[in-house]
PDB file of N, CA, C and O in Angstrom:
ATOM      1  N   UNK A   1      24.311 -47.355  28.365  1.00  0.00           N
ATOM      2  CA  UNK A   1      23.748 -47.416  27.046  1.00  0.00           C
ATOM      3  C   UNK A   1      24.821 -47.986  26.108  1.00  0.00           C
ATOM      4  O   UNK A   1      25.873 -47.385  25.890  1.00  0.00           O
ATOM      5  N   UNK A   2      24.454 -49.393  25.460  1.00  0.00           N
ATOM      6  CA  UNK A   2      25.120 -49.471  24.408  1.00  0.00           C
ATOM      7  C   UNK A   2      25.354 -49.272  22.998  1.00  0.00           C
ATOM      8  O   UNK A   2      24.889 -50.072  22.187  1.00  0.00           O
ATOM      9  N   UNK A   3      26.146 -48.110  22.576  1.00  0.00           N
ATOM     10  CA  UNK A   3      26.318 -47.438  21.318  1.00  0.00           C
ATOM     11  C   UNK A   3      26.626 -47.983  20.081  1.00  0.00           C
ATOM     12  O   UNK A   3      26.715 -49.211  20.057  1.00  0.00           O
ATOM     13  N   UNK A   4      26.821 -47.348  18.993  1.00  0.00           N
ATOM     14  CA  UNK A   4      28.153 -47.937  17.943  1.00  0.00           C
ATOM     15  C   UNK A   4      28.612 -48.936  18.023  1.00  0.00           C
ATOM     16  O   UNK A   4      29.838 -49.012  18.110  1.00  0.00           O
ATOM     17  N   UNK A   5      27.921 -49.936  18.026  1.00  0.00           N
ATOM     18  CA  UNK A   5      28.420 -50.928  17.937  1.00  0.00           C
ATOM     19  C   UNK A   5      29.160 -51.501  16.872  1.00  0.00           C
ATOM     20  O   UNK A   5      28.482 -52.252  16.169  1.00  0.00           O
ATOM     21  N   UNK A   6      30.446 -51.363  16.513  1.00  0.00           N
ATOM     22  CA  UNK A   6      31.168 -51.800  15.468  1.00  0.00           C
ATOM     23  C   UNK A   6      30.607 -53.132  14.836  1.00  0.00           C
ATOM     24  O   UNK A   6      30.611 -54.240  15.373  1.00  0.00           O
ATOM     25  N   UNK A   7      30.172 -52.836  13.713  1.00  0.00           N
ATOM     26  CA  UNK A   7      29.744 -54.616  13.280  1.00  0.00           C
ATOM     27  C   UNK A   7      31.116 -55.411  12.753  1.00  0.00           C
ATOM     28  O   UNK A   7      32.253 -54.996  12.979  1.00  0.00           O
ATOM     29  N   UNK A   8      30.936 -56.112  12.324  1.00  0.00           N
ATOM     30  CA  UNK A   8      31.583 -57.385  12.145  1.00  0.00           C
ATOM     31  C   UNK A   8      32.149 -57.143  10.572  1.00  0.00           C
ATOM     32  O   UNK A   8      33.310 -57.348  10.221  1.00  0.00           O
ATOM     33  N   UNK A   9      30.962 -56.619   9.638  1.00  0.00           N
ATOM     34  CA  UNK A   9      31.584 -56.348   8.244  1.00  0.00           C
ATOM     35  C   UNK A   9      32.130 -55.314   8.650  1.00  0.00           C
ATOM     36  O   UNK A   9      33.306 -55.299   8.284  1.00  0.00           O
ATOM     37  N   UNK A  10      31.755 -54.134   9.432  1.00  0.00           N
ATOM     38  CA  UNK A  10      32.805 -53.326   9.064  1.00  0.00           C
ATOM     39  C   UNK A  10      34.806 -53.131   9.545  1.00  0.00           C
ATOM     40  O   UNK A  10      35.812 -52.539   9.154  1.00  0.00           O
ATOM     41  N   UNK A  11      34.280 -54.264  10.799  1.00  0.00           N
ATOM     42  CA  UNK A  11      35.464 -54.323  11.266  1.00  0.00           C
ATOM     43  C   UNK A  11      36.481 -55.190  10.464  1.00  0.00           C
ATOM     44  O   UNK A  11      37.676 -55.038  10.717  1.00  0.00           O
ATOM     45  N   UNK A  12      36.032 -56.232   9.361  1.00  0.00           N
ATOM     46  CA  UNK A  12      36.899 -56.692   8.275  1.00  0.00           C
ATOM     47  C   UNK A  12      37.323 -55.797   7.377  1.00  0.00           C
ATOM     48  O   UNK A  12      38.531 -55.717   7.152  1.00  0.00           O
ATOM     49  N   UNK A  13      36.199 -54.784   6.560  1.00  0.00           N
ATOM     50  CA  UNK A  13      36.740 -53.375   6.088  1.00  0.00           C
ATOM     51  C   UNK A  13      37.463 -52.635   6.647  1.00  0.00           C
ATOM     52  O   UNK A  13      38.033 -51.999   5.761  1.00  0.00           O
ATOM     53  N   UNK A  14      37.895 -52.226   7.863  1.00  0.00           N
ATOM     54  CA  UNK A  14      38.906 -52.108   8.238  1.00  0.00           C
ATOM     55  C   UNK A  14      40.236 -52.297   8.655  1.00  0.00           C
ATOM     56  O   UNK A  14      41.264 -51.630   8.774  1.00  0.00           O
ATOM     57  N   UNK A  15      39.790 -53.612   8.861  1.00  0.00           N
ATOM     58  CA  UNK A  15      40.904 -54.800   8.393  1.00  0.00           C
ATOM     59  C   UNK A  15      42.042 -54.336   7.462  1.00  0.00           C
ATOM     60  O   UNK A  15      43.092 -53.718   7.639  1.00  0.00           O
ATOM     61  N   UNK A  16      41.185 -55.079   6.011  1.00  0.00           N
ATOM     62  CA  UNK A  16      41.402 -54.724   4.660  1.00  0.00           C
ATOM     63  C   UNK A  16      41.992 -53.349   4.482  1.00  0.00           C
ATOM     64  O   UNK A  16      42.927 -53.170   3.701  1.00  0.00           O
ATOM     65  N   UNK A  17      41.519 -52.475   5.121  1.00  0.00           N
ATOM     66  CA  UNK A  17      42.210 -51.235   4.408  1.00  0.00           C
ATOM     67  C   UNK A  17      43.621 -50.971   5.355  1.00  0.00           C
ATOM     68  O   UNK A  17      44.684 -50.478   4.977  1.00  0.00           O
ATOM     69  N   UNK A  18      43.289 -51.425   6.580  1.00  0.00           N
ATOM     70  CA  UNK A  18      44.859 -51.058   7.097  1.00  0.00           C
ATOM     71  C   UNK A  18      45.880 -52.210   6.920  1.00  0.00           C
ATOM     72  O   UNK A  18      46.975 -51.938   7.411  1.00  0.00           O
ATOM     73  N   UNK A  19      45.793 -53.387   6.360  1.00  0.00           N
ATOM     74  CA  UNK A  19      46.662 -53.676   5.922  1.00  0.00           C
ATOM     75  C   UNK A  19      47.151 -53.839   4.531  1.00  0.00           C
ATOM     76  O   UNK A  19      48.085 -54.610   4.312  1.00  0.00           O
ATOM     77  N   UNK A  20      46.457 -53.013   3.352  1.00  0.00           N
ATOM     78  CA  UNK A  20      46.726 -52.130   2.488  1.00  0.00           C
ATOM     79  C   UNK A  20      47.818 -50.995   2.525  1.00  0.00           C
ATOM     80  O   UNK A  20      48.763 -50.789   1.763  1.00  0.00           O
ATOM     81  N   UNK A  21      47.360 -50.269   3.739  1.00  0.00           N
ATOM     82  CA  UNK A  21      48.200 -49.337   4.250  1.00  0.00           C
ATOM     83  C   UNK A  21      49.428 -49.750   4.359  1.00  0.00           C
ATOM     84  O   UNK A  21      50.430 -49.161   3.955  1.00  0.00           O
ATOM     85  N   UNK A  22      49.366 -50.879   4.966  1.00  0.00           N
ATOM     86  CA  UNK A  22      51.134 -50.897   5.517  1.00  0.00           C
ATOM     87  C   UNK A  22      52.224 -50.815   4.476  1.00  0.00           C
ATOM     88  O   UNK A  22      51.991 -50.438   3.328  1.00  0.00           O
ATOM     89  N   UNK A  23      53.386 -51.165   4.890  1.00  0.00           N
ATOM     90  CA  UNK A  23      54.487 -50.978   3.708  1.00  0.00           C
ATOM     91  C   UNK A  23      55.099 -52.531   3.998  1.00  0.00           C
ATOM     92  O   UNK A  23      54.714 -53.152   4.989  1.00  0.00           O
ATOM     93  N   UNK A  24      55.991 -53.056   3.143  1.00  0.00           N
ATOM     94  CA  UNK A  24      56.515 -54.311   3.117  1.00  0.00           C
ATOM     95  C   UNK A  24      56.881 -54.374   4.278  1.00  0.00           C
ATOM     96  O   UNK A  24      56.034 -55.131   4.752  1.00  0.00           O
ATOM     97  N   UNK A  25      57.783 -54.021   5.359  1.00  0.00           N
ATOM     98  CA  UNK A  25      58.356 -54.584   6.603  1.00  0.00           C
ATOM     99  C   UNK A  25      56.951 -54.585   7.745  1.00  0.00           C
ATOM    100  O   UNK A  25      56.747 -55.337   8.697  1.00  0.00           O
ATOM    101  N   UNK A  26      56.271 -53.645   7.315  1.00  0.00           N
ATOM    102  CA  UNK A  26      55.115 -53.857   8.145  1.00  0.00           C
ATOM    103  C   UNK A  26      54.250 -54.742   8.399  1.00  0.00           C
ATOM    104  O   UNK A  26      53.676 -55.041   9.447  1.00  0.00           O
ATOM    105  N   UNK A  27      54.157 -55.402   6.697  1.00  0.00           N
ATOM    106  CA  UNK A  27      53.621 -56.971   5.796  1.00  0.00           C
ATOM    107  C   UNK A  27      54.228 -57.557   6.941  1.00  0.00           C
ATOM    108  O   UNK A  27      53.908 -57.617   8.128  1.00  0.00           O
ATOM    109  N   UNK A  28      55.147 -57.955   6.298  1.00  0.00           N
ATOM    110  CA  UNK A  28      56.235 -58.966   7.281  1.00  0.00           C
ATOM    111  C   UNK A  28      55.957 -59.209   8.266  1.00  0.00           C
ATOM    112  O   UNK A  28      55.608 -60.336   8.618  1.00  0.00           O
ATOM    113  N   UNK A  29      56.081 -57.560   9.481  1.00  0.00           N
ATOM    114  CA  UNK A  29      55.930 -58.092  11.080  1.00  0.00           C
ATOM    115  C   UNK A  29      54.605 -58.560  11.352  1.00  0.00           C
ATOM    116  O   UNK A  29      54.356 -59.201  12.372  1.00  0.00           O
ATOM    117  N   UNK A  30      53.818 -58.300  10.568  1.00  0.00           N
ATOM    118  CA  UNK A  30      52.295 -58.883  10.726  1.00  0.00           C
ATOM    119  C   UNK A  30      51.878 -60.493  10.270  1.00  0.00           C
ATOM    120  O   UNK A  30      51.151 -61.291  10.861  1.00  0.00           O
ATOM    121  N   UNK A  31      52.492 -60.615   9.221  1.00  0.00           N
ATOM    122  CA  UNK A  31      52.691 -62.368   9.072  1.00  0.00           C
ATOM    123  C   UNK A  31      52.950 -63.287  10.606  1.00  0.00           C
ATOM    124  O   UNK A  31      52.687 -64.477  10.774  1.00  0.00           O
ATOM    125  N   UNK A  32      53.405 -62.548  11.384  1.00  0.00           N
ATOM    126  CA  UNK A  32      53.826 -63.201  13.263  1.00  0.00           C
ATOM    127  C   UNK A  32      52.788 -63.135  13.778  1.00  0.00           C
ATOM    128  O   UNK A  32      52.514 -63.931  14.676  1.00  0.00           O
ATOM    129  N   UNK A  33      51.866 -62.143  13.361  1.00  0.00           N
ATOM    130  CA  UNK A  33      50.377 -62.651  14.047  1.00  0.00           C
ATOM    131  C   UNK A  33      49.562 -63.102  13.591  1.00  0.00           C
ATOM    132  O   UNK A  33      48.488 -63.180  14.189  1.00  0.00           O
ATOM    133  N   UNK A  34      49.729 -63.584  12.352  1.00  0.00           N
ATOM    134  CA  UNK A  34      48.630 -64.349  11.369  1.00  0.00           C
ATOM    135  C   UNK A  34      47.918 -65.128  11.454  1.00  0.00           C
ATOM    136  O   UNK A  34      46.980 -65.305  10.677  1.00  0.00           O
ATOM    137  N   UNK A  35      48.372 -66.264  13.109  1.00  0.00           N
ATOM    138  CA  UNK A  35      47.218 -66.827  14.189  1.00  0.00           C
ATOM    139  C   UNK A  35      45.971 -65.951  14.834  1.00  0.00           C
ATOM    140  O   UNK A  35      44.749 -66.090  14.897  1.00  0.00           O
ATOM    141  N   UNK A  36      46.711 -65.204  15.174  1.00  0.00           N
ATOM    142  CA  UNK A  36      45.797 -64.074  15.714  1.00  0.00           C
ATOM    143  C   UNK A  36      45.185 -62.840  15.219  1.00  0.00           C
ATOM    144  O   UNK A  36      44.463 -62.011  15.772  1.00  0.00           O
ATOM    145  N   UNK A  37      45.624 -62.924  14.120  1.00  0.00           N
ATOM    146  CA  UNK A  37      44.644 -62.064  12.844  1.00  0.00           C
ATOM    147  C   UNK A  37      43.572 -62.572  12.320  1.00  0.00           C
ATOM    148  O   UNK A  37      42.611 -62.055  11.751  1.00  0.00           O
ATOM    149  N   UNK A  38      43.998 -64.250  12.721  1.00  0.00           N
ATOM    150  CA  UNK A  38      42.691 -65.056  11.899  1.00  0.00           C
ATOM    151  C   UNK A  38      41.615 -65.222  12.906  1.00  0.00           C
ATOM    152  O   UNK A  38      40.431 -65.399  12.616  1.00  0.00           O
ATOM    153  N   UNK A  39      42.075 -65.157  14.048  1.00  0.00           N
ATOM    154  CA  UNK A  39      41.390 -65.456  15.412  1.00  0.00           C
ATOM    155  C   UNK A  39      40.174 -64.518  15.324  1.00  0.00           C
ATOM    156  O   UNK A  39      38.977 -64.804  15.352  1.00  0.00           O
ATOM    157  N   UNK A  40      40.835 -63.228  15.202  1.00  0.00           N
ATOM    158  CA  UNK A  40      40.092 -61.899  15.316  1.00  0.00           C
ATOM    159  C   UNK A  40      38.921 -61.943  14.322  1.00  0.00           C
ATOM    160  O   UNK A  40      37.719 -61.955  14.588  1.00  0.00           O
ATOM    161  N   UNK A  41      39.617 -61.968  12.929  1.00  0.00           N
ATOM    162  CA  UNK A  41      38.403 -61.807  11.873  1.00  0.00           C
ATOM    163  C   UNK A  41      37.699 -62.656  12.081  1.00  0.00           C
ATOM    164  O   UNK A  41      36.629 -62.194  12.478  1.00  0.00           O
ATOM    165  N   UNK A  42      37.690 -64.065  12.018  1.00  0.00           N
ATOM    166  CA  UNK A  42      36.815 -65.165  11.854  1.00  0.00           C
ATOM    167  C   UNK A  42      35.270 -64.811  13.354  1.00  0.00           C
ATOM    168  O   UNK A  42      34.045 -64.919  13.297  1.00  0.00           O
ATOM    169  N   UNK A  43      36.047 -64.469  14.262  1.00  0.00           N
ATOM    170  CA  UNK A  43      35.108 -64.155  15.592  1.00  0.00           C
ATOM    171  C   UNK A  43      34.017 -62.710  15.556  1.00  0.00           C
ATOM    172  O   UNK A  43      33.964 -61.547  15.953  1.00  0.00           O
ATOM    173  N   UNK A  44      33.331 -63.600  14.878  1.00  0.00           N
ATOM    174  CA  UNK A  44      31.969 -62.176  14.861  1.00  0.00           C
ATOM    175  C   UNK A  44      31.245 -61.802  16.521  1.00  0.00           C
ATOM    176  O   UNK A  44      30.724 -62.607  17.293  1.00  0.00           O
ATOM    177  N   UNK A  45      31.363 -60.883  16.633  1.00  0.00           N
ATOM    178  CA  UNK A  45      30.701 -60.591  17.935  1.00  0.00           C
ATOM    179  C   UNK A  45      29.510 -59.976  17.782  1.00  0.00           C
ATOM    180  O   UNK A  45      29.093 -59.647  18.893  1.00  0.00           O
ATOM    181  N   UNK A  46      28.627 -59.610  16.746  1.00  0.00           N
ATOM    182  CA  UNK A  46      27.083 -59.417  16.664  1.00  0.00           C
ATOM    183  C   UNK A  46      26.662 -59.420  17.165  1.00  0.00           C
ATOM    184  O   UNK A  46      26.355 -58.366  17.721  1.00  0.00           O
ATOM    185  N   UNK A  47      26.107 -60.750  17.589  1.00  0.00           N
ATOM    186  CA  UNK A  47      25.716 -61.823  18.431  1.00  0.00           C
ATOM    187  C   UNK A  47      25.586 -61.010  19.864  1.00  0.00           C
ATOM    188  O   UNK A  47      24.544 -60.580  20.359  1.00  0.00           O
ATOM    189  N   UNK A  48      26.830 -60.921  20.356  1.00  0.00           N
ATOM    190  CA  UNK A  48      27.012 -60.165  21.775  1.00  0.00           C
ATOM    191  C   UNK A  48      26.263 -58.936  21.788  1.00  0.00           C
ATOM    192  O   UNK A  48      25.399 -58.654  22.618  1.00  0.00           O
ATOM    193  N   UNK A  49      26.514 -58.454  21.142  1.00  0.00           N
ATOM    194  CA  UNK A  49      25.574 -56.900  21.276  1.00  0.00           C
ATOM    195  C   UNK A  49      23.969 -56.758  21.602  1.00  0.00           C
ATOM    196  O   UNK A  49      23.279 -55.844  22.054  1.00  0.00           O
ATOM    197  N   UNK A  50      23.687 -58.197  21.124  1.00  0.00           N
ATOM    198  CA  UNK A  50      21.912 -58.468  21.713  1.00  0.00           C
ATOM    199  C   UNK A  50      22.088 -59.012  22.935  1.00  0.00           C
ATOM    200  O   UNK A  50      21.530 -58.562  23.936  1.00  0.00           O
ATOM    201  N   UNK A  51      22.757 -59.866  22.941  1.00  0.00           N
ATOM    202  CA  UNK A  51      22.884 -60.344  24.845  1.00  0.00           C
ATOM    203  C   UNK A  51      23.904 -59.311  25.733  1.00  0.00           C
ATOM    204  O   UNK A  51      23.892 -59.347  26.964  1.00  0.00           O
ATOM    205  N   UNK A  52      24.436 -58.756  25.278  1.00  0.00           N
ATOM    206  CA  UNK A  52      25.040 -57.624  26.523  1.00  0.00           C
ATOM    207  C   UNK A  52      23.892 -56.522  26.356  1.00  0.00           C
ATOM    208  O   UNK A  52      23.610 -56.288  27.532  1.00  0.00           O
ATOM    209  N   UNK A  53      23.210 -55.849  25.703  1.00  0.00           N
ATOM    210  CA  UNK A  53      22.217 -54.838  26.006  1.00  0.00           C
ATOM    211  C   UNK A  53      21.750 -54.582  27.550  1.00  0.00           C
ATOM    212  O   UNK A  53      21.849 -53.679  28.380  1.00  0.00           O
ATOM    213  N   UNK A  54      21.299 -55.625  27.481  1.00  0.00           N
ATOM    214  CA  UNK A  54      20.415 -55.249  28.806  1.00  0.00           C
ATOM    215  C   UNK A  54      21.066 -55.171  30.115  1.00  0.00           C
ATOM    216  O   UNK A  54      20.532 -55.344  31.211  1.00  0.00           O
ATOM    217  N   UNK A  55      22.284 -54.890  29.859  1.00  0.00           N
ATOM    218  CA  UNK A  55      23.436 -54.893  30.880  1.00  0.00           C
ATOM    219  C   UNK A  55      23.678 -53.416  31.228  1.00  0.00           C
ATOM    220  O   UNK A  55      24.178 -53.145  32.320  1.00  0.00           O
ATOM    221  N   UNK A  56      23.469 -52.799  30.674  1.00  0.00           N
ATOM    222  CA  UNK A  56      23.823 -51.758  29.980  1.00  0.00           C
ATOM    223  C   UNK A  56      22.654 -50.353  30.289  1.00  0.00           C
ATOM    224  O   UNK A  56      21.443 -50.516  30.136  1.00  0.00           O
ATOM    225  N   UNK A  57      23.123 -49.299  30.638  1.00  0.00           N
ATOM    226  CA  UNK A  57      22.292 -48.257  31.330  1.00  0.00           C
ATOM    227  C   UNK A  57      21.408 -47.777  30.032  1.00  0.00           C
ATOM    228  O   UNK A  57      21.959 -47.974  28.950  1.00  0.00           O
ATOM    229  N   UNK A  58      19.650 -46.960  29.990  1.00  0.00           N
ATOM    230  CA  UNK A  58      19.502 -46.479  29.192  1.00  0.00           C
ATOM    231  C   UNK A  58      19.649 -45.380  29.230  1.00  0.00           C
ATOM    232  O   UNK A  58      19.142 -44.671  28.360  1.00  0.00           O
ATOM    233  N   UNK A  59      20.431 -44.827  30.299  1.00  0.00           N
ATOM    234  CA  UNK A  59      20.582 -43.659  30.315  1.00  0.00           C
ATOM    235  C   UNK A  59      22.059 -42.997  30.358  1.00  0.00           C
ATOM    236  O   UNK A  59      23.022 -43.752  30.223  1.00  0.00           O
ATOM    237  N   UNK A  60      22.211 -41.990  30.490  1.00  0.00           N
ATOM    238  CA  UNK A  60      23.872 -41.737  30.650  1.00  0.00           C
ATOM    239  C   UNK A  60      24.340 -41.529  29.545  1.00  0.00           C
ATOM    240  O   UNK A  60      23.722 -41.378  28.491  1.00  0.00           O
ATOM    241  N   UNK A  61      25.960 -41.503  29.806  1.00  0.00           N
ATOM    242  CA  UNK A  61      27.005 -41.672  29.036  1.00  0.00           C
ATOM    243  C   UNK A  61      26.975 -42.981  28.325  1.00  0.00           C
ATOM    244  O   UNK A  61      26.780 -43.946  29.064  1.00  0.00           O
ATOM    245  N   UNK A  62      27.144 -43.261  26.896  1.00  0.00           N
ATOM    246  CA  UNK A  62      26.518 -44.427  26.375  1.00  0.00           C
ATOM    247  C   UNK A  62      28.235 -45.116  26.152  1.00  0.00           C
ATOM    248  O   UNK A  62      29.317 -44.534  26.076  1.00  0.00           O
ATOM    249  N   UNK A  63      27.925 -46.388  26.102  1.00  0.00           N
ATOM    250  CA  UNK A  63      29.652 -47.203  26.285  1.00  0.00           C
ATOM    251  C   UNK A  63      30.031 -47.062  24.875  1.00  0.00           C
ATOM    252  O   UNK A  63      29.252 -46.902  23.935  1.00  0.00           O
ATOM    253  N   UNK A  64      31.374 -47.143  24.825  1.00  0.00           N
ATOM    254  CA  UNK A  64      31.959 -47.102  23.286  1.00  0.00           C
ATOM    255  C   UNK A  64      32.617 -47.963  23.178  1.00  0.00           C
ATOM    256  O   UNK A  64      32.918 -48.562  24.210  1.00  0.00           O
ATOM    257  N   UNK A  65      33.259 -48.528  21.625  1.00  0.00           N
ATOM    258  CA  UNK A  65      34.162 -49.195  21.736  1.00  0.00           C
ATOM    259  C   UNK A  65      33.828 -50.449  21.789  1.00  0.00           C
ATOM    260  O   UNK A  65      34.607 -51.106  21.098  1.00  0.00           O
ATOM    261  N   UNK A  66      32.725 -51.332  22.480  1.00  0.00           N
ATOM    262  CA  UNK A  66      32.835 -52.429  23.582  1.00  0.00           C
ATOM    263  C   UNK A  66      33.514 -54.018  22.387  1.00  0.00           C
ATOM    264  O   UNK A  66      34.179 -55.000  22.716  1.00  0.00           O
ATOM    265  N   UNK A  67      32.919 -53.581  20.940  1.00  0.00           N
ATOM    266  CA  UNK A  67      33.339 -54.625  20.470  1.00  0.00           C
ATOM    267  C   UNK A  67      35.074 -54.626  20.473  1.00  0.00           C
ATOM    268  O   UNK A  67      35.824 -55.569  20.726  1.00  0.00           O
ATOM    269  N   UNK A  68      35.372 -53.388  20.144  1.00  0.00           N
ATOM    270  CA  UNK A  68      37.198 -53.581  20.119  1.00  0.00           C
ATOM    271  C   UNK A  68      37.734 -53.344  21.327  1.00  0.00           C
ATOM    272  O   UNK A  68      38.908 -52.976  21.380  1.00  0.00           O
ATOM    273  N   UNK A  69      36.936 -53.520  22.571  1.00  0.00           N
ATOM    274  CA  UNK A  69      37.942 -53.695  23.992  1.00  0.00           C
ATOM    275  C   UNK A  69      37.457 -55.741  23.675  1.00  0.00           C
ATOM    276  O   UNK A  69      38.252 -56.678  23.603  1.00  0.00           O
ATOM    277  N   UNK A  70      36.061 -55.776  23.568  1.00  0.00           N
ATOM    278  CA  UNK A  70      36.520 -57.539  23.547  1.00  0.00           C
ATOM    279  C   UNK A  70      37.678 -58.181  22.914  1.00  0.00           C
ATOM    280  O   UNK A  70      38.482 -58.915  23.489  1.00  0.00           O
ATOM    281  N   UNK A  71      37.690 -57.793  21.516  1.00  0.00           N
ATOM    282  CA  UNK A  71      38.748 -58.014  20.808  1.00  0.00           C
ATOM    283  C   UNK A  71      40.219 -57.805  21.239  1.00  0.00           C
ATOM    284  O   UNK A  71      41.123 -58.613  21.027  1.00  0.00           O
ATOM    285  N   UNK A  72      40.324 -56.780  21.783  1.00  0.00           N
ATOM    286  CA  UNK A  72      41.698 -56.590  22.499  1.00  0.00           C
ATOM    287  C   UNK A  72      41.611 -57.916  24.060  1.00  0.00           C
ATOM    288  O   UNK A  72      42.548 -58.519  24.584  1.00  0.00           O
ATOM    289  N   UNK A  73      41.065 -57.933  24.184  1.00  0.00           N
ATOM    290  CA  UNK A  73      41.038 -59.506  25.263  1.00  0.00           C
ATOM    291  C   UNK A  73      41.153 -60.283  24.645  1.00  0.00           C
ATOM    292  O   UNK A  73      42.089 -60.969  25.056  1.00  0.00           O
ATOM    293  N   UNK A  74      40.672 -60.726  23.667  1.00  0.00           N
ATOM    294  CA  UNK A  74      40.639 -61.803  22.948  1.00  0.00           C
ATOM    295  C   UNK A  74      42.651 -62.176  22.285  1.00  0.00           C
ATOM    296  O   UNK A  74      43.208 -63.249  22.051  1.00  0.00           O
ATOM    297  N   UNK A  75      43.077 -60.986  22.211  1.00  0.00           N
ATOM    298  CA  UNK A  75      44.175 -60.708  21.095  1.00  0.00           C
ATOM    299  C   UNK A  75      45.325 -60.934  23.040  1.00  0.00           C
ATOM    300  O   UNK A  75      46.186 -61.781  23.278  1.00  0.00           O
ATOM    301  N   UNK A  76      44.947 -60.126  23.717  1.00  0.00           N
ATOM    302  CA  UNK A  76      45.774 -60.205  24.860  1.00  0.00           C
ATOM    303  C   UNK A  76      45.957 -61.826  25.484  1.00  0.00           C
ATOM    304  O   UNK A  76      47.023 -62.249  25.931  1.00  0.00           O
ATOM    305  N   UNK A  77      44.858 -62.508  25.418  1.00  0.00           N
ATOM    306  CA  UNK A  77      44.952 -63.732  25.902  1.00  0.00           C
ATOM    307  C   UNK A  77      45.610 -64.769  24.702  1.00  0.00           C
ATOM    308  O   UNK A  77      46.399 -65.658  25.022  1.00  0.00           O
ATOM    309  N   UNK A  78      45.317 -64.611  23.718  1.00  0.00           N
ATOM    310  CA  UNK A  78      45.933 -65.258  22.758  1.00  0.00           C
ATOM    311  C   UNK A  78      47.480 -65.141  22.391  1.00  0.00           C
ATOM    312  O   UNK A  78      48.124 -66.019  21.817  1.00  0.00           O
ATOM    313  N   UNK A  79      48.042 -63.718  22.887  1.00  0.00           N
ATOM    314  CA  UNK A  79      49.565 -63.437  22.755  1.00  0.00           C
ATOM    315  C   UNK A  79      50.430 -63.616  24.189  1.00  0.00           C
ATOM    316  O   UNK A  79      51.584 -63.221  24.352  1.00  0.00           O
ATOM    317  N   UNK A  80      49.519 -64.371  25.287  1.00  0.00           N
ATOM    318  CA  UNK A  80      49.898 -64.860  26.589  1.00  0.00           C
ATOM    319  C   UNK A  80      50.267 -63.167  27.212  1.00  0.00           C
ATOM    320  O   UNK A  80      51.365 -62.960  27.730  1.00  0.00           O
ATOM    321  N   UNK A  81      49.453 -62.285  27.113  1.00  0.00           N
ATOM    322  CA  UNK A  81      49.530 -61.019  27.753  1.00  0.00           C
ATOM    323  C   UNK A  81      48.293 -60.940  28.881  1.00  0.00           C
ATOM    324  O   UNK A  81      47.149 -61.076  28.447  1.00  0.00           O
ATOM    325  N   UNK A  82      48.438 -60.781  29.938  1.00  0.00           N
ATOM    326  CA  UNK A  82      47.773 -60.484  30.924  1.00  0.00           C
ATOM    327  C   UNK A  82      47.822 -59.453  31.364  1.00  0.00           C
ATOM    328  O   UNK A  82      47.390 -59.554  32.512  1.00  0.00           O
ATOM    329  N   UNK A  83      48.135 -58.308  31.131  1.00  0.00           N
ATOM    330  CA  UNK A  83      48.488 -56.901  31.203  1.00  0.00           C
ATOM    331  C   UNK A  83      48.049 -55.935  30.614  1.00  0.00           C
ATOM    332  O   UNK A  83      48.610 -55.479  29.618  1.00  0.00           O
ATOM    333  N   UNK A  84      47.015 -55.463  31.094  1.00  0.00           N
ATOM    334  CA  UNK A  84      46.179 -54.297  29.808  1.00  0.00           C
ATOM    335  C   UNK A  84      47.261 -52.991  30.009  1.00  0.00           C
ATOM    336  O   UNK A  84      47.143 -52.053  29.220  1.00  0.00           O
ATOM    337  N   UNK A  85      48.646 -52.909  31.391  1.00  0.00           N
ATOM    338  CA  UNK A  85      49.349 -52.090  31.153  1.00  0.00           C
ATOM    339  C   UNK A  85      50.092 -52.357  30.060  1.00  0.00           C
ATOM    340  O   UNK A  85      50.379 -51.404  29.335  1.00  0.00           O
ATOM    341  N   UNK A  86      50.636 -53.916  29.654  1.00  0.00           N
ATOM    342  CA  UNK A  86      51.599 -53.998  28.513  1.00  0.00           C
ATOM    343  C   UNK A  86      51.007 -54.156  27.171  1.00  0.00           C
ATOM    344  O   UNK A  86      51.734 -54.232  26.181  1.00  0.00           O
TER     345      UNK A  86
END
């Protein structure tokens, strides 16, 4: 079953507020991913959540997460990480 699906606005609102949060050196180390910050926001995955459904059990334990494990692939392949240990 696919759950919660994080949308797309809200995952920019969250965005927005955690890098509010940070403090200046935090600013900073994040300017180094600013390729891949843009990568992330700009890539709406909506879309996916109607074509992965039917993949997906209606019963059970329902999946979580699924938009921010894509995103973490997306962010792993883009920082030349092949390692969901690293």
């Amino acid at each position: 079953m696919l759950k919660n699906w994080t949308s797309h606005a809200d995952y920019l609102h969250f965005i927005s507020d955690a890098v509010l949060s940070l403090n200046d050196s935090q600013r900073k180390k994040l300017t180094s991913y600013s390729v891949s910050l843009a990568k992330l926001t700009s890539l709406n995955l909506d879309p996916l959540a109607v074509h992965l459904a039917p993949y997906y059990s209606h019963t059970g334990r329902p999946a979580l997460h699924q938009p921010e494990i894509f995103r973490s692939f997306v962010l792993m392949l883009d920082c030349g990480v092949y390692s969901i240990d690293l």
